[in-house]
MILUM-38687 format. One record per residue (C-alpha): residue number from 0; residue in three letters; chain; z, x, y. Coordinates in Angstrom, 2 decimals. Layout:
<sites>
{pos:NUM; code:ALA; unit:A; z:Z; x:X; y:Y}
...
</sites>
This chain:
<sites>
{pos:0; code:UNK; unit:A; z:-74.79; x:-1.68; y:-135.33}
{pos:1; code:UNK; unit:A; z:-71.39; x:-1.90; y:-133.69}
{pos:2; code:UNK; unit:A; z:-70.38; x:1.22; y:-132.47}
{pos:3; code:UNK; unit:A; z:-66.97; x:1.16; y:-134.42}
{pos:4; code:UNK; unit:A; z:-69.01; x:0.49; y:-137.86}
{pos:5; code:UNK; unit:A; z:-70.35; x:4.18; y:-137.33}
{pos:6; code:UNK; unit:A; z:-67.45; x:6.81; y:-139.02}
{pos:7; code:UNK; unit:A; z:-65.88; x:8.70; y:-136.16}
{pos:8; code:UNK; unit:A; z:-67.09; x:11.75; y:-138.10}
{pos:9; code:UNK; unit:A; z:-70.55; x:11.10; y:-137.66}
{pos:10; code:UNK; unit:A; z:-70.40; x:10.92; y:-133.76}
{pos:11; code:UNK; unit:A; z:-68.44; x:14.28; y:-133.47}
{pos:12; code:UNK; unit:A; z:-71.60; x:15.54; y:-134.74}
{pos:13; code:UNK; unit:A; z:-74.00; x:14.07; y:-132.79}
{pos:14; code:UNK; unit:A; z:-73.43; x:16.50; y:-129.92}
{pos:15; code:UNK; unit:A; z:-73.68; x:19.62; y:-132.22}
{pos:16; code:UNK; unit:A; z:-77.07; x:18.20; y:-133.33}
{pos:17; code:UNK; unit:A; z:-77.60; x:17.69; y:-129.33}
{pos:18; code:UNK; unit:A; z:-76.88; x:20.77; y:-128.58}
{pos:19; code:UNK; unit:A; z:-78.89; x:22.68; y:-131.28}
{pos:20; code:UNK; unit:A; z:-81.82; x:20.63; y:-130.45}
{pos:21; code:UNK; unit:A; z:-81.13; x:21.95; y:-126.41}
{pos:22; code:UNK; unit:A; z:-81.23; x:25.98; y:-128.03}
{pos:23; code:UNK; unit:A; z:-84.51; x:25.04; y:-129.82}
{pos:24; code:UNK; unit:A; z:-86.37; x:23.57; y:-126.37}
{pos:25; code:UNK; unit:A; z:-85.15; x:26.88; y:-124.62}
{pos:26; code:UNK; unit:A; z:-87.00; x:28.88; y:-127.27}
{pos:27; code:UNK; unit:A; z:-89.82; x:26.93; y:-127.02}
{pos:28; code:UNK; unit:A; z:-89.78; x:25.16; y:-130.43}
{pos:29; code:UNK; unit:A; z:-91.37; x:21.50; y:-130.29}
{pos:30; code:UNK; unit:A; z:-90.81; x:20.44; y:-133.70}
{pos:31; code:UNK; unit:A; z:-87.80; x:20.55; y:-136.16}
{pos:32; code:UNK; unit:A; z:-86.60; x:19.59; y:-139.59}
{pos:33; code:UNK; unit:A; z:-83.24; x:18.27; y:-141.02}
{pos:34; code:UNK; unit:A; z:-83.19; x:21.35; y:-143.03}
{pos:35; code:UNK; unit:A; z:-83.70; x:23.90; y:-140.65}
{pos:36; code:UNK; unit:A; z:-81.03; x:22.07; y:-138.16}
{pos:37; code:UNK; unit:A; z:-78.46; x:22.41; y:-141.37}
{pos:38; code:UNK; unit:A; z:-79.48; x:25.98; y:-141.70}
{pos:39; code:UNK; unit:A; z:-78.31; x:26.44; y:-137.70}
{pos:40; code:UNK; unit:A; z:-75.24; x:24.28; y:-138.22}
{pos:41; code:UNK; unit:A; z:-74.09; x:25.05; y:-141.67}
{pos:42; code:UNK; unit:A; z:-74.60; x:21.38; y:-142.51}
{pos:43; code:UNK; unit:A; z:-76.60; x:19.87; y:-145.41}
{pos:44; code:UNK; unit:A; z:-79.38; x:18.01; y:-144.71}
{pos:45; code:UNK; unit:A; z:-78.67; x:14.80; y:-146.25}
{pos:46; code:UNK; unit:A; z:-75.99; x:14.60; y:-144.50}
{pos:47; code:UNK; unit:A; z:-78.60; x:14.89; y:-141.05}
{pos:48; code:UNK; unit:A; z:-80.61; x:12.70; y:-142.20}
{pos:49; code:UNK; unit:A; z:-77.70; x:10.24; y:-143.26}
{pos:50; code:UNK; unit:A; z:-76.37; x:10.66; y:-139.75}
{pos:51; code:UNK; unit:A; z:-79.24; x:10.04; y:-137.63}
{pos:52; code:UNK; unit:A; z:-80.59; x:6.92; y:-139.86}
{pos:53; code:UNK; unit:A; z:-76.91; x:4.77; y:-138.52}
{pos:54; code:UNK; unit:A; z:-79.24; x:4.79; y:-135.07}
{pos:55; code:UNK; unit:A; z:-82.31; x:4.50; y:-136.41}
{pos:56; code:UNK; unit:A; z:-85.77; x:6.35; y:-137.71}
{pos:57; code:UNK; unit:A; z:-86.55; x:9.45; y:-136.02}
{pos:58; code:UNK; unit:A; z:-88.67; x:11.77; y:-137.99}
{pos:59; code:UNK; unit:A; z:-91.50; x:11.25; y:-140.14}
{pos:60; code:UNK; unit:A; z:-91.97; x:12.46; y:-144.08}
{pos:61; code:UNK; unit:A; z:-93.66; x:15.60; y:-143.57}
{pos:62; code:UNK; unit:A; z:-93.56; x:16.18; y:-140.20}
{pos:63; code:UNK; unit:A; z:-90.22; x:16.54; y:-139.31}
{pos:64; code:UNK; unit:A; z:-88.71; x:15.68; y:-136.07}
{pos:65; code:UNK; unit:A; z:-90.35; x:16.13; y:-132.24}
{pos:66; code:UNK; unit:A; z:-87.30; x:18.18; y:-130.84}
{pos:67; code:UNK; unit:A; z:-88.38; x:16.49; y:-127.34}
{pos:68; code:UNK; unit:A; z:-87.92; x:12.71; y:-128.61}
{pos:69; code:UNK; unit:A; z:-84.95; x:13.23; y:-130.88}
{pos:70; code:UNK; unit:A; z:-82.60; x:14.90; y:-128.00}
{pos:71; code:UNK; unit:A; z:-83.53; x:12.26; y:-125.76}
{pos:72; code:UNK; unit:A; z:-82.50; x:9.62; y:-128.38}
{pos:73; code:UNK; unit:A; z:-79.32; x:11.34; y:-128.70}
{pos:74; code:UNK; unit:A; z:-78.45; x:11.91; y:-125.24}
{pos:75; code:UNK; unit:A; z:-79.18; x:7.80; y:-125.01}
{pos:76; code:UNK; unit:A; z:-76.80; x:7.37; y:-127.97}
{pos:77; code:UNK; unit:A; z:-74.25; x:9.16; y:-126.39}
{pos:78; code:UNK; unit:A; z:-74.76; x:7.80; y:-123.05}
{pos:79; code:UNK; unit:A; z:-75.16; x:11.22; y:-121.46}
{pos:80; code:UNK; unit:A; z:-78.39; x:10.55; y:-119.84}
{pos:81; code:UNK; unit:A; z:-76.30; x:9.40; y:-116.97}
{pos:82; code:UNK; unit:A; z:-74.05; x:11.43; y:-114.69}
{pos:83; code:UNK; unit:A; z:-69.77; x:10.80; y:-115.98}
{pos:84; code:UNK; unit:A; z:-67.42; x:11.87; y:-112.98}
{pos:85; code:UNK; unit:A; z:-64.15; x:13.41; y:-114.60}
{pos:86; code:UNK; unit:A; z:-60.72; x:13.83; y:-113.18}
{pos:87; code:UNK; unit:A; z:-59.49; x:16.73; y:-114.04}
{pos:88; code:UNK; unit:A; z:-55.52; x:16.58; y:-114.18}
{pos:89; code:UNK; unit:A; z:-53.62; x:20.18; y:-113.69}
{pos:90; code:UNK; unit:A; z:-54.79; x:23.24; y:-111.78}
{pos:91; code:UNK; unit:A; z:-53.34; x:25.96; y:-113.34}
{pos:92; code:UNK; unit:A; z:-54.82; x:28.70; y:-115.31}
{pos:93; code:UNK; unit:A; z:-56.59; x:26.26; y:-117.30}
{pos:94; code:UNK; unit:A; z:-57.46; x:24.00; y:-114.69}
{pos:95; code:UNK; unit:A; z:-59.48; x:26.81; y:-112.69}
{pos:96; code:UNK; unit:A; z:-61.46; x:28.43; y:-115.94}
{pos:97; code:UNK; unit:A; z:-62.32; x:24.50; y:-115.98}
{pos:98; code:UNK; unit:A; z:-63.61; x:24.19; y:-112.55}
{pos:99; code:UNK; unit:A; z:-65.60; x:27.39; y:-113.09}
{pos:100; code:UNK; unit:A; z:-67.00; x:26.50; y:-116.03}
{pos:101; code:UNK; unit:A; z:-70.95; x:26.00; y:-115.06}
{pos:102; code:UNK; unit:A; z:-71.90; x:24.00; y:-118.51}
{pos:103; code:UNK; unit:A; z:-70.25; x:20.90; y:-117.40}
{pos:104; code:UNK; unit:A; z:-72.95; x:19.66; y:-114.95}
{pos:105; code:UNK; unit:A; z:-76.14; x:20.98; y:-117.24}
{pos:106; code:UNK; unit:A; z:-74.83; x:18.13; y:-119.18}
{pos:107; code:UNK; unit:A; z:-74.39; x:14.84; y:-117.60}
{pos:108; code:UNK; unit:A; z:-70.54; x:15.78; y:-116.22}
{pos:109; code:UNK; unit:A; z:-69.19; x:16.27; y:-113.04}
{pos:110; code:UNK; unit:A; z:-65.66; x:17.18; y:-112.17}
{pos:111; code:UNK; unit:A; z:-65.41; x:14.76; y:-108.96}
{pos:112; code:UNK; unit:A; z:-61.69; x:14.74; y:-108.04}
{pos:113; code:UNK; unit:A; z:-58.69; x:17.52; y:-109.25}
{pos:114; code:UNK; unit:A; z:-54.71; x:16.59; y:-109.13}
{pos:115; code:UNK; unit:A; z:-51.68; x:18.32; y:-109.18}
{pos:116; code:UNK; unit:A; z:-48.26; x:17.44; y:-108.48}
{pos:117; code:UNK; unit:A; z:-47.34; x:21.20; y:-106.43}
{pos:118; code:UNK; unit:A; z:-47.11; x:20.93; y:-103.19}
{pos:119; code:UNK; unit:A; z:-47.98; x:24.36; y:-102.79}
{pos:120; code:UNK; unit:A; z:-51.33; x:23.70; y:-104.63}
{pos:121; code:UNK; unit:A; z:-51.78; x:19.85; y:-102.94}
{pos:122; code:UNK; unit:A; z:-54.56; x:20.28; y:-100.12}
{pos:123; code:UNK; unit:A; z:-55.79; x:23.27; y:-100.67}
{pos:124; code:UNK; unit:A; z:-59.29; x:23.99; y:-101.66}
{pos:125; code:UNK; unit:A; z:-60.77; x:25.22; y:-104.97}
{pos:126; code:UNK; unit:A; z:-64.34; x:25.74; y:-105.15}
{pos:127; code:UNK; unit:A; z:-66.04; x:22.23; y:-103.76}
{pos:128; code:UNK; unit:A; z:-62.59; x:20.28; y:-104.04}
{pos:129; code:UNK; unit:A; z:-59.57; x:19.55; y:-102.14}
{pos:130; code:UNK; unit:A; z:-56.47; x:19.53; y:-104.86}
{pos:131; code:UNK; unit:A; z:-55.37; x:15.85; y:-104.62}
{pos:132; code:UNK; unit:A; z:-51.41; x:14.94; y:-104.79}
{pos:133; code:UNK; unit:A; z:-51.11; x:13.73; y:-108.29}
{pos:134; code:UNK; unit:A; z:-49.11; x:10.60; y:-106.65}
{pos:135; code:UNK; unit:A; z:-52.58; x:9.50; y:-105.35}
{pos:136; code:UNK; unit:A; z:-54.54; x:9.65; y:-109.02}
{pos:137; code:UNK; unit:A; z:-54.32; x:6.00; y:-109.54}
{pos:138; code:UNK; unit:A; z:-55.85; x:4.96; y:-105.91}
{pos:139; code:UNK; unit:A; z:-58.45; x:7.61; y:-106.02}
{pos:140; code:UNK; unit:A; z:-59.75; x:7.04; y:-109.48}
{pos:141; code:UNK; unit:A; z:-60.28; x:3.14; y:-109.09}
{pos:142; code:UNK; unit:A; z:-61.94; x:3.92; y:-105.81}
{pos:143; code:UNK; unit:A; z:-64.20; x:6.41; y:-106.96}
{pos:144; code:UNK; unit:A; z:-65.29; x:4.98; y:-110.86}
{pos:145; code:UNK; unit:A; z:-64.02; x:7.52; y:-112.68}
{pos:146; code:UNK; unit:A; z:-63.65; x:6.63; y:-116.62}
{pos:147; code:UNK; unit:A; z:-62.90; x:10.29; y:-118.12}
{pos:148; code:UNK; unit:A; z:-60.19; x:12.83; y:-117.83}
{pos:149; code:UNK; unit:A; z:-59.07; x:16.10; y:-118.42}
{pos:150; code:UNK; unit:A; z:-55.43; x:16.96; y:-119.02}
{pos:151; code:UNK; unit:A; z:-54.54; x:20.31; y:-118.41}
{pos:152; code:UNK; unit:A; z:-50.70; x:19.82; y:-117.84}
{pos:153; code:UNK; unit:A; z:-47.92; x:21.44; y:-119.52}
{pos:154; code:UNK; unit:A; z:-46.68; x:18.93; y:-123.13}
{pos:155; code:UNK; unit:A; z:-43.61; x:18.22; y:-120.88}
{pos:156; code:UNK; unit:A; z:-45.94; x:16.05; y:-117.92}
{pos:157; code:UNK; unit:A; z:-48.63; x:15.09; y:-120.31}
{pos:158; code:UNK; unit:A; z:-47.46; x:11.63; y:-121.95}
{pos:159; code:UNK; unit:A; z:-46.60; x:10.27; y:-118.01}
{pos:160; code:UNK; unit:A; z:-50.36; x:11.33; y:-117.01}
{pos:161; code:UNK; unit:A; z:-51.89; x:10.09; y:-119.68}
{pos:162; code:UNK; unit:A; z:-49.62; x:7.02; y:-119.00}
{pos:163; code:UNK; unit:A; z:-50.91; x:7.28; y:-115.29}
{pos:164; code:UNK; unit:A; z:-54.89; x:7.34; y:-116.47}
{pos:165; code:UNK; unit:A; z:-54.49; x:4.60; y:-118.69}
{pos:166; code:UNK; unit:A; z:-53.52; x:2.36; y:-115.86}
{pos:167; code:UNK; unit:A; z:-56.05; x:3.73; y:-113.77}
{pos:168; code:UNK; unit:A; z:-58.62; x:2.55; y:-115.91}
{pos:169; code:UNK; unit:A; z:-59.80; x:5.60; y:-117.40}
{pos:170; code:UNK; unit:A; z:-60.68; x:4.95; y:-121.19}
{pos:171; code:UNK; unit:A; z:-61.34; x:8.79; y:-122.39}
{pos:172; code:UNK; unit:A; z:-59.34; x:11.97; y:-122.25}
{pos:173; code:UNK; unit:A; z:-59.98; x:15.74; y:-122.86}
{pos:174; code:UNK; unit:A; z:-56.41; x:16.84; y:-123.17}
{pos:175; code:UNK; unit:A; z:-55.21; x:20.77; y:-123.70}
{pos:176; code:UNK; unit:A; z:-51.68; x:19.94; y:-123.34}
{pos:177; code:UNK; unit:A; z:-49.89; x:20.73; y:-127.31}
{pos:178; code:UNK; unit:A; z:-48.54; x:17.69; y:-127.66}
{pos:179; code:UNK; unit:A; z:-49.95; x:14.32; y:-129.56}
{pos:180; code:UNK; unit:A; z:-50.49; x:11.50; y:-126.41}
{pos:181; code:UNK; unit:A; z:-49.10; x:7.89; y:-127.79}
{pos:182; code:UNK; unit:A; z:-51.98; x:6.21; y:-126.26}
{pos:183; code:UNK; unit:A; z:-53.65; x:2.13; y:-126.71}
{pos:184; code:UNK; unit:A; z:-56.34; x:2.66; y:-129.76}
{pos:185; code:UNK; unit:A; z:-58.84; x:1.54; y:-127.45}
{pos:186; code:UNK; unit:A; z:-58.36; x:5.06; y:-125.28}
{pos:187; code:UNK; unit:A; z:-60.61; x:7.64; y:-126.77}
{pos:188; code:UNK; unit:A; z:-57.93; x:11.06; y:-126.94}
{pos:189; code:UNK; unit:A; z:-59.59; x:14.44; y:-127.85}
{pos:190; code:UNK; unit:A; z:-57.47; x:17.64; y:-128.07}
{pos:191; code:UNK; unit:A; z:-57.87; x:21.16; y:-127.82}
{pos:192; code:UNK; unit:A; z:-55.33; x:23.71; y:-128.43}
{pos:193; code:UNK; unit:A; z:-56.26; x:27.00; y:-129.22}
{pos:194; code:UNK; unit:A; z:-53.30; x:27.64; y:-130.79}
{pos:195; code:UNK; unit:A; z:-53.19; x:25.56; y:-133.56}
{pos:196; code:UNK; unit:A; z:-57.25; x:26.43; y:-134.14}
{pos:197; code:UNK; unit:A; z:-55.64; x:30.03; y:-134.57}
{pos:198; code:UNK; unit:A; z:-52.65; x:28.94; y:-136.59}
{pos:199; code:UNK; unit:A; z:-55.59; x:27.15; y:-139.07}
{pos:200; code:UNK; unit:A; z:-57.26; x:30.46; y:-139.89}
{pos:201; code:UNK; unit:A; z:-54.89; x:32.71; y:-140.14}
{pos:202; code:UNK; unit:A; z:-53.66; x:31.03; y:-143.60}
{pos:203; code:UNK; unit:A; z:-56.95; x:32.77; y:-144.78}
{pos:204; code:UNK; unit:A; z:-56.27; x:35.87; y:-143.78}
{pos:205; code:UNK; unit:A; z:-55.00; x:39.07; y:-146.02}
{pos:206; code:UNK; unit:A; z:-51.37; x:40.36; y:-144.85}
{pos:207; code:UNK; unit:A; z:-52.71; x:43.67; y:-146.41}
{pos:208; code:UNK; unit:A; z:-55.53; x:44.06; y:-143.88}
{pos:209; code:UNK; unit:A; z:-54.43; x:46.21; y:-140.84}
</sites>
């Protein structure tokens, strides 16, 4: 099936499946079910079982699925049974709780080359990296293959970097910048702003509670 035929939906929740399927192997579990991963994930199992079947048939009626097989399927799907390198764009606060973030290379990415545009910041080092001058992003990410980023500039800078990647060649970006990129529909944008994920519970919360 064409990748674009599949509901964007469907592949945001491929890696929660992943991931679930990961915290079952540490335990020890070998086997699973579609109900007991909607029990974990607070999804229904049809809707599992309607997920998985766009890539194919992975469990078997009464038997349920061998954890082992079905998270190597699903790292294939999502193509992160290979290493990605990611530029990671800003290094600010964000930028270093990024770079010290140890989940990254448990699975499949690497943070190969950091920008910023401070020359106070430019050249020094930060863990394995040397801070690259954000003038350089285009040269360095063409030379070294890199197809992902991470934005974590202020709203003001992020259009122009995002602007920057595109031409680079990079086709996928993590942004935390709070503001909405105008970006190609071929380049694959994902944001994350704490802020608004506040902002969208607090609507359920009583004013009378202290």
């Amino acid at each position: 099936m064409n990748p674009l035929e599949i509901p964007e939906i469907v592949i945001k929740r491929l890696p929660l499946y992943l991931r679930t399927l990961e915290l079952m192997a540490d335990e020890g579990q070998t086997v699973t079910s579609s109900q007991e991963l909607g029990g974990r994930l607070g999804i229904s199992s049809t809707q599992i079982r309607k997920d998985l079947s766009y890539f194919g048939e992975f469990g078997k009626q009464g038997t349920g699925y061998d954890i082992r097989f079905l998270r190597g399927q699903l790292r294939g799907i999502l193509q992160v049974d290979r290493p990605w390198k990611v530029a990671l764009i800003g290094v600010g606060d964000v930028g270093h709780a990024l770079l010290r973030f140890i989940g990254f290379e448990d699975r499949g990415f690497s943070i190969a080359a950091i920008f910023d545009k401070d020359p106070q910041k430019v050249g020094r080092r930060v863990d394995k990296l040397t801070v690259l001058d954000v003038a350089t992003l285009h040269e360095v990410i063409r030379r070294r293959g890199i197809r992902m980023a991470i934005i974590a500039v202020p709203a003001c800078e992020a259009q122009g970097v995002a602007d920057a990647l595109l031409g680079a060649g990079v086709g996928a970006i993590l942004t935390y910048a709070p503001t909405l990129l105008r970006l190609p529909p071929h380049m694959r944008v994902s944001y994350l702003d704490p802020v608004v994920g506040l902002q969208s519970m607090t609507y359920y919360l009583s004013p009378s509670r202290p």
